[in-house]
C-alpha positions in Angstrom: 48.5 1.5 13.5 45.2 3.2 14.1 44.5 5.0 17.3 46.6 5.1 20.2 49.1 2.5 21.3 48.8 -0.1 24.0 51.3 1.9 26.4 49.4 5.1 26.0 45.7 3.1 26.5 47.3 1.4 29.9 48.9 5.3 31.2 45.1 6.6 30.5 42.8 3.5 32.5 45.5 3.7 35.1 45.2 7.2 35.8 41.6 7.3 36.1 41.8 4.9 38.5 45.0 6.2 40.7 42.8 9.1 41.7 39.8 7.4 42.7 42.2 4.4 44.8 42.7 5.1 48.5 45.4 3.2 48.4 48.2 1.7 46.1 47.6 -2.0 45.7 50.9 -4.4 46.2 48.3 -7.5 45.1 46.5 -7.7 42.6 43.5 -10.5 42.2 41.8 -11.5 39.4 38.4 -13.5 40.3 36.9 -16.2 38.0 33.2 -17.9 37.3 31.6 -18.1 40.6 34.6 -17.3 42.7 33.5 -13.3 43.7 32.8 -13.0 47.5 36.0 -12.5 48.8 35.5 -8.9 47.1 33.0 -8.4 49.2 35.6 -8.8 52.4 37.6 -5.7 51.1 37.5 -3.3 53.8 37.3 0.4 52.8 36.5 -0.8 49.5 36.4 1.5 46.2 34.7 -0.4 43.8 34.3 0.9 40.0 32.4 -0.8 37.3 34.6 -1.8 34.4 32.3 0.6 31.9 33.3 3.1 34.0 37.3 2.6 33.3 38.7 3.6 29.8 39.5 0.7 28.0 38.5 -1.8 30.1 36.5 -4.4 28.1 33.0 -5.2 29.7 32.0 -9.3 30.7 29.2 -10.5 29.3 29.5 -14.2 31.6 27.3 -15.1 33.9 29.3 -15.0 37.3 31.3 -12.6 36.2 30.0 -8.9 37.5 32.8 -6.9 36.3 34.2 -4.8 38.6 37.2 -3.4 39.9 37.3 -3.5 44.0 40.4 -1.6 46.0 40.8 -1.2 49.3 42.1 -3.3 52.6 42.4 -7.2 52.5 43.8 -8.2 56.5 45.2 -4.8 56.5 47.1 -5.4 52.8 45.9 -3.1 49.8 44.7 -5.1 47.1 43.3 -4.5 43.8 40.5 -7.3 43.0 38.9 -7.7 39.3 35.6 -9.0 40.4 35.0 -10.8 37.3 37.2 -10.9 33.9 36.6 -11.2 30.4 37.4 -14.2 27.9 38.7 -14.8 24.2 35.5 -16.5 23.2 33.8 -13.4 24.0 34.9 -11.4 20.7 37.5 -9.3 22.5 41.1 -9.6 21.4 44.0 -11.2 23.7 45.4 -7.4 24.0 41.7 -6.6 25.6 41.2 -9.6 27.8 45.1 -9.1 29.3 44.6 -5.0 29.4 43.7 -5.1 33.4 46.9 -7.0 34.2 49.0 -3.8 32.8 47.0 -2.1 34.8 47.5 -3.5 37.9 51.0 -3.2 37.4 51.3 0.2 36.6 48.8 1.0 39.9 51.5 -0.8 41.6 50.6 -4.8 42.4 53.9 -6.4 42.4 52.0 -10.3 43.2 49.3 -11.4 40.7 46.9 -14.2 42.4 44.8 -15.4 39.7 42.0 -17.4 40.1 39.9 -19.7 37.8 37.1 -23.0 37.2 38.8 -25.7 35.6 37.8 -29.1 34.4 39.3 -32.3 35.7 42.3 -34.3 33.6 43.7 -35.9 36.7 42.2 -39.3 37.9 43.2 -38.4 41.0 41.1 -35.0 41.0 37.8 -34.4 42.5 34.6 -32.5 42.4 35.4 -29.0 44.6 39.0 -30.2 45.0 41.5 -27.0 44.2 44.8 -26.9 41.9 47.6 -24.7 42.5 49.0 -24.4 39.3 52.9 -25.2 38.6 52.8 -24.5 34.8 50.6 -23.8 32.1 50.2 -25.5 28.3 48.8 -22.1 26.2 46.8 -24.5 23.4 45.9 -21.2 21.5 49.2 -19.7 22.0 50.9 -22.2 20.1 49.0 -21.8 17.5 49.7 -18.0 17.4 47.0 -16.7 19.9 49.4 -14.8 22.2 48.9 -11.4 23.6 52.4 -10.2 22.7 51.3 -10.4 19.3 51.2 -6.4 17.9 53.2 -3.6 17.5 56.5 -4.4 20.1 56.7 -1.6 22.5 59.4 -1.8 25.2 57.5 0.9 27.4 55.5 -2.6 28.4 58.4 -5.5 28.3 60.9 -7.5 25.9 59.6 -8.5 22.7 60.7 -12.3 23.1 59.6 -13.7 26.9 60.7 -16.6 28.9 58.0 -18.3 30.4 59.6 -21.1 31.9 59.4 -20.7 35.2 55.8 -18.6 35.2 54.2 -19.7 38.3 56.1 -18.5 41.7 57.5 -21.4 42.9 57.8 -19.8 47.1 53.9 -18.9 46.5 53.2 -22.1 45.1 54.6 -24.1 48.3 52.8 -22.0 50.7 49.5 -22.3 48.6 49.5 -25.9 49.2 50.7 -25.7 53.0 47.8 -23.8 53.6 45.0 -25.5 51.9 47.0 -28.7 54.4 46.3 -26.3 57.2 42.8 -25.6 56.1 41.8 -29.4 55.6 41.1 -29.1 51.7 41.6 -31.3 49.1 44.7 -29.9 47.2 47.1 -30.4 44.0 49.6 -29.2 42.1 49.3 -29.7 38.1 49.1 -28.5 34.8 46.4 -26.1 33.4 45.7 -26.2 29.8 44.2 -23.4 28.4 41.8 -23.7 25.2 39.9 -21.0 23.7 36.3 -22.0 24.5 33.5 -21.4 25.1 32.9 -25.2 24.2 33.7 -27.8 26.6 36.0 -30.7 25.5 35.3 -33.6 22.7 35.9 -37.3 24.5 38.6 -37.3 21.9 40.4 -34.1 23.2 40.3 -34.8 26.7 42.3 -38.0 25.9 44.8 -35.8 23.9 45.2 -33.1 26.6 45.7 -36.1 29.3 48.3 -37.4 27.0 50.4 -34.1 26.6 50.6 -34.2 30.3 47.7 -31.8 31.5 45.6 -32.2 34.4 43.8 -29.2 34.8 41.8 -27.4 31.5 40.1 -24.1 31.5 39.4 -21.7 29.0 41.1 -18.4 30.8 44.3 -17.8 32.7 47.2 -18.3 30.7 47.1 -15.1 28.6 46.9 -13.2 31.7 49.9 -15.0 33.3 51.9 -14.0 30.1 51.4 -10.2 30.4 52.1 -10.9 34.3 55.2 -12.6 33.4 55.9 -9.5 30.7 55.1 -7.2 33.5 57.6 -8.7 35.7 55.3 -9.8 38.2 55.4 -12.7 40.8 52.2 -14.7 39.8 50.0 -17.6 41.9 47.3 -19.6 40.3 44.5 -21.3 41.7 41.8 -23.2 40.2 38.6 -24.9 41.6 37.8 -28.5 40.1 34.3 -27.6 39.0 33.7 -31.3 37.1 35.9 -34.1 36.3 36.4 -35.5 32.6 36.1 -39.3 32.4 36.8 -40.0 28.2 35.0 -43.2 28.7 32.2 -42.8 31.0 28.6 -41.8 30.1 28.3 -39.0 31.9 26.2 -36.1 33.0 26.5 -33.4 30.5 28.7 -30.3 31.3 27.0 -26.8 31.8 28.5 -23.5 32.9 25.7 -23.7 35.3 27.2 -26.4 37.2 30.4 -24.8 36.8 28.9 -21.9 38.9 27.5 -24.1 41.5 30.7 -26.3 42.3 32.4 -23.3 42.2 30.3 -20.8 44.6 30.2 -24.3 46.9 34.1 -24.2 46.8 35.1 -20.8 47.0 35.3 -20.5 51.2 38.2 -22.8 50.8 39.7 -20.7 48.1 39.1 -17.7 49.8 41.4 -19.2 53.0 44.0 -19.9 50.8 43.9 -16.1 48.6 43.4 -14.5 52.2 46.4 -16.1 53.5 48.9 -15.5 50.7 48.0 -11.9 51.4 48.5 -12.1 55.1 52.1 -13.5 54.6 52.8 -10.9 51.8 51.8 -8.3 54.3 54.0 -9.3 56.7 56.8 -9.6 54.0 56.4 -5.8 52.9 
């Protein structure tokens, strides 16, 4: 193998961050398109750029700024990537899943990871948010998985057991308070595709079929090396359009992606600010 392993590239970007932290996170949150300003609510915040963190791949995504934000969130230390990178970028799984070891070895027990997703559901909405219960990793059955490499136990066991991926306690209080908060909730299934193109008529029939309702094009890799890292994990994604096979409809930019999903995000934010309260109070 050339250069250094994975183990020795997470000790390095993690120590050049532990002495720059005022704080050791116990959450970590990962922010996706359009879903930043709750960064911005970090109190004492630390933030470093991602070029500025050995290893750390750099985003090239609109709405994705690419930064790494610590400090005080309702008095809980958190760790916040302001922006992550994709797949369909040119970086490799090991790459796009890199900050996740990170935030583990900093000391984030909880991973809240949040994306955009397209609609599957009939029942699902414009702006209406998904907690997510499970995950079907399209790419990763067909051999895109970031465990793929060299095994190294320093990280986790070689052969992982995803079935129960998604914190079932976090899940329930997700949902309670997006009740509380008056927003249109659900709990599904995200599909994860490689991207960056959206969805044939053809394949959103299939992915409907196979029991999705969510699909995004981020998320599930990370949840993987969360899972590897022996971390309790929370998903959340904003409805930013809603597929309908049959209709003619308006054709699908990542600029309207942004826009439902910076329209959305308060509602997020109540939820993500929430979770951290409780696991605050929890210790």
């Amino acid at each position: 193998m050339n250069g250094p392993s994975l183990a020795y590239r997470v000790r390095e970007a993690t120590s050049s961050l532990r002495v720059r932290l005022g704080a050791v996170p116990s959450v970590g949150i990962i922010l996706g398109s359009g879903l930043g300003p709750i960064a911005d609510e970090v109190e004492d915040p630390v933030a470093i750029p991602y070029t500025e963190i050995p290893h750390f791949a750099v985003s090239t995504v609109p709405g994705h700024s690419g930064d790494f934000v610590a400090g005080l969130l309702d008095e809980v230390p958190v760790a916040i990537l302001r922006g992550r990178v994709h797949y369909y970028e040119g970086y490799s799984l090991q790459q796009v899943t890199f900050p996740v070891r990170v935030l583990r070895r900093l000391g984030a027990a909880t991973l809240i990871i949040t994306s955009a997703a397209g609609g599957l559901n009939e029942a699902y909405r414009t702006g209406d948010l998904m907690v997510l219960r499970d995950h079907i990793n399209l790419p990763g059955l067909a051999g895109l998985n970031p465990l793929v490499g060299p095994d190294e136990p320093e990280l986790g066991v070689r052969f992982l057991d995803l079935t129960d991926s998604y914190d079932a306690a976090l899940r329930v209080r997700a949902l309670g308070l997006g009740a509380e908060l008056s927003l249109s909730i659900h709990e599904g299934v995200y599909a994860a595709v490689a991207g960056p193109s959206f969805e044939t008529r053809a394949e959103v029939r299939y992915l409907r079929a196979i029991g999705a309702d969510a699909v995004g094009m981020s998320t599930a890799p990370e949840v993987i090396v969360a899972r590897h890292e022996r971390m309790r994990v929370l998903g959340l994604s904003v409805i930013t359009n809603v597929a309908e096979p049959g209709a003619a409809d308006d054709e699908v930019s990542h600029e309207g992606v942004l826009s439902v999903a910076e329209q959305s995000e308060p509602g997020l934010r109540g939820i993500i600010r929430g979770i951290v309260r409780e696991l605050g109070a929890e210790g």
